[in-house]
N, C-alpha and C positions, 0 to 999 in steps of 0.2 A: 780459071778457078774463081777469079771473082767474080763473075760474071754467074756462076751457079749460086752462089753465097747471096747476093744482092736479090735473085728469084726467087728466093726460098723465104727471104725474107718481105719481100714485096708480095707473096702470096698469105703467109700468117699473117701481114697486116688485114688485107682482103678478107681474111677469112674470118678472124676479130671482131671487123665490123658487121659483116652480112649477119654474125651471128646474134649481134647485139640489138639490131635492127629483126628478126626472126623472131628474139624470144620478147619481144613486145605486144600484150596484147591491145594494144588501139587498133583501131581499124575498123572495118566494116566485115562483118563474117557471117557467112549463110549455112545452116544446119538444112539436109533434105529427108526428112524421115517418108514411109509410106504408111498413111494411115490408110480406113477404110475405104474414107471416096480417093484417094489418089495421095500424090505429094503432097506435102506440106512443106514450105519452105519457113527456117524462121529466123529474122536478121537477129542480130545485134551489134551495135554502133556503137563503139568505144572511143567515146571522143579524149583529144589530148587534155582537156579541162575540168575531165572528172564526171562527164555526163554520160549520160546512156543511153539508146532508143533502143525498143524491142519490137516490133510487131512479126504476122507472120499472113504469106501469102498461098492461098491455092489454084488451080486452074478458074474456080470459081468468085473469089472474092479474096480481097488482099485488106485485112483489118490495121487500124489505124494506129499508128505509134504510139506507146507509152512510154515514155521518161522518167530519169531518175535517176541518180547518180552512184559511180562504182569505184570501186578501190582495190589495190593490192598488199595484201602482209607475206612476207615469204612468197609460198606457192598456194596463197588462196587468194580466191579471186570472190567481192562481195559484188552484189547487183543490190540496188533499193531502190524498191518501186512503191512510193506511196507509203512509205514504214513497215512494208514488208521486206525483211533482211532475206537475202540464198548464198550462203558462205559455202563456198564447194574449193576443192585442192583442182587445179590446172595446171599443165603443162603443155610443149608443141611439141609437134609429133611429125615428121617429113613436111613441116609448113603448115601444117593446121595447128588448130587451138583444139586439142583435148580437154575439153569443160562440160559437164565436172569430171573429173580424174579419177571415178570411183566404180570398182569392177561393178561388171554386167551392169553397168550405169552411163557407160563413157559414150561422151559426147563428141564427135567429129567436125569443126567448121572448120571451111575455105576462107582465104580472105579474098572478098573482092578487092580488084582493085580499080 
């Protein structure tokens, strides 16, 4: 019996963490939309220090990163690119970053790893 009590509780430790580790957005995350000539992929790079990179790649050409640094309040997530502010609400959603979090608006990225 202790033996079940000790796994139960050795599993909500695990479970704690992954979870706390999950709803972090840092990371590296790729968005795949289909525009007219094809895919469009578009990064964004959530560095642990507060910076940002953006660019976006297609079969044809893959444009060069813009930087800028990002922040979170509760569940909004800011991006500043150059003094341009995009305050959108986010959340994760089975391991992706749903950004922005706003019907028929919602956004899907993966995170690279």
């Amino acid at each position: 019996m202790e033996a079940a009590d000790s796994a139960i509780i050795t599993f909500q430790a695990r479970s704690d963490a992954s979870s706390e580790n999950a709803n972090t957005p840092i990371g590296h995350w790729r968005k795949t939309t289909i525009g007219y000539t094809g895919p469009i992929d578009e990064h964004l790079v959530l560095h642990s220090n507060g910076t940002v990179e953006n660019w976006t790649a297609t079969a044809y050409e893959r444009r060069e990163p813009v930087t800028g640094h990002w922040s979170v309040e509760g569940k909004t997530l800011t991006l500043s690119f150059g003094g341009n502010d995009r305050s959108s609400p986010f959340t994760f959603y089975q391991g992706q970053l749903v950004f922005p979090n706003i019907p028929n608006r919602r956004g899907f990225w993966e995170k690279i790893e």
